[in-house]
Every structure is written in structure tokens, then in C-alpha cells.
N, C-alpha and C positions, 0 to 999 in steps of 0.2 A: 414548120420550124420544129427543131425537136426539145425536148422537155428539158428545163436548165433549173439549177438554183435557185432559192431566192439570196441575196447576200445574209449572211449572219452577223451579227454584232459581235464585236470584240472589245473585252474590255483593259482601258489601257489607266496607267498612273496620268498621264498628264494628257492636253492636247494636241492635235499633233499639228505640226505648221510645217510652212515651205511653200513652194507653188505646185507642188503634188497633191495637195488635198482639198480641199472644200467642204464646209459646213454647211448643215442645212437643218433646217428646222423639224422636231420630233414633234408628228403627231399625234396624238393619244387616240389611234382608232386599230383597225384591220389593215394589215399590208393586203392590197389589191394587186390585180394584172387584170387590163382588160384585152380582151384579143379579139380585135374587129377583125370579120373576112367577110366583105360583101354586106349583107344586111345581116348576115350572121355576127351576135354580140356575146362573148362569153366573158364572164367577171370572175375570175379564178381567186380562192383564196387559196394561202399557203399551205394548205392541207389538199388542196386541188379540186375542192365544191366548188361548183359554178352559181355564185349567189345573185346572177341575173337576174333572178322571179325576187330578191330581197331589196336589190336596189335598182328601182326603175328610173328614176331623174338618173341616173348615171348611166344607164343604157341609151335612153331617149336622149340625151345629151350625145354619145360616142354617135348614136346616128347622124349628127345634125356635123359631124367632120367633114369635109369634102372627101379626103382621103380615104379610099373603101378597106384599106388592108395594114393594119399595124397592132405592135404590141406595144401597150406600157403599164410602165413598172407606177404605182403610187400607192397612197394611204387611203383607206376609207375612213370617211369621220364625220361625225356628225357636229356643230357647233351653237354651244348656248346663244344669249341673250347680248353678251359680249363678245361672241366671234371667237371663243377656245374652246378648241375640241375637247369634246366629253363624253369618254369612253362609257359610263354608265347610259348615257342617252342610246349610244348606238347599240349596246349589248341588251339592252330592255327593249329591242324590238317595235317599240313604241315607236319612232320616226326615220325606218326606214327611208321615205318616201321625202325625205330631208338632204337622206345623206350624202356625200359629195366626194368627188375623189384628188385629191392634190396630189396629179403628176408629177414624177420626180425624174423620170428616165423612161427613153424612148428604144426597145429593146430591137424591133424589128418595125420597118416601112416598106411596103409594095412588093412582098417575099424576099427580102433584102436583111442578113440575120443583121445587126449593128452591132454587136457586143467587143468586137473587137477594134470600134470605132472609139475614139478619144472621148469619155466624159463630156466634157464640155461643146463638141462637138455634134452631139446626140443630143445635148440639152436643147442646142440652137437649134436643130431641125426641131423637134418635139414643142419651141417655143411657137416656129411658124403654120405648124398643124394645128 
């Protein structure tokens, strides 16, 4: 697949509503992509280091998918005592071996690019992978 965007934030005066958008929850970590092919597991971050050797419960976890060949888009994060991501946990290095990635979109399945697949549609496949 060839090399795309990540989305950028934009900032607005208000909310935006209608049935064209969707909210979702911001998490205080690293934007990830992981891009399974085969046993092969890369964790790209938005600078395009592959911090696989950084986070291995997220590797070992993308293996245990049935599905051998996908990309997706989510957060890397690690989470306190209470379950809220906390961005100093994961930038101290300290609990890599923690961290977790909260899928957000399902970018490409079985060399199949999705991007031009309807949001929510992508979601739903991405939810049964």
C-alpha cells in the first residue's frame, strides 16, 4: 500500500454536528499504525519509526488476529490506576510493556487500500477483526 497521511487536527470555534461527523475519544498517548503482513508486525509512528522493539504486548497481541494482512490507524497509550491515559507514563519509557493501542480505523484489509470506504463502514469491519 503506498504511504498516506496521518489526519491533522483542525481547530474549530464550535462543535461540529449533523450525521457527517462522529466523536471520539482523545487519547493522551502516541498516534500509532500497525501494519500486519503475514508474521511480519511494524508499529509506525508519525514520524515513520517502527516502535515494534518499544511495544511488544501490541505486537504479540496484532499476531494473535486471525486476519494475516491489515493496516490500522489508533493511539498508543498507556493507562494509570484508574484506566486514563497518561502521557508521562508512556514517554518515561518506564512501561512500555503496558502499552496498548486503541483502534480507531481500519485503513487497509487483505491488500485491499479502504480509505475510500465510508467511516463507519471501516469501523464495522475493524470492529469484527
Amino acid at each position: 500500500m503506498e504511504r498516506f497521511e496521518y489526519c491533522k487536527l483542525v481547530n474549530a470555534k464550535a462543535v461540529p454536528t449533523g450525521r457527517d461527523w462522529i466523536h471520539e475519544v482523545k487519547y493522551d498517548g502516541y498516534r500509532g499504525r500497525i501494519v500486519r503482513d503475514g508474521k511480519e508486525v511494524k508499529l509506525l509512528s508519525k514520524s515513520g519509526l517502527d516502535w515494534a522493539w518499544r511495544f511488544p504486548w501490541i505486537v504479540e497481541t496484532t499476531l494473535k488476529i486471525k486476519q494475516s494482512q491489515f493496516v490500522i490507524d489508533g493511539e498508543i497509550c498507556v493507562l494509570d490506576v484508574r484506566g486514563i491515559s497518561d502521557f508521562n507514563a508512556l514517554h518515561s519509557n518506564k512501561h512500555n510493556d503496558e502499552a496498548q493501542l486503541y483502534a480507531f480505523d481500519l485503513v487497509a484489509m487483505a491488500g485491499e487500500d479502504l480509505r475510500d470506504t465510508h467511516l463507519l463502514d471501516r469501523k464495522a469491519k475493524l470492529e469484527k477483526l
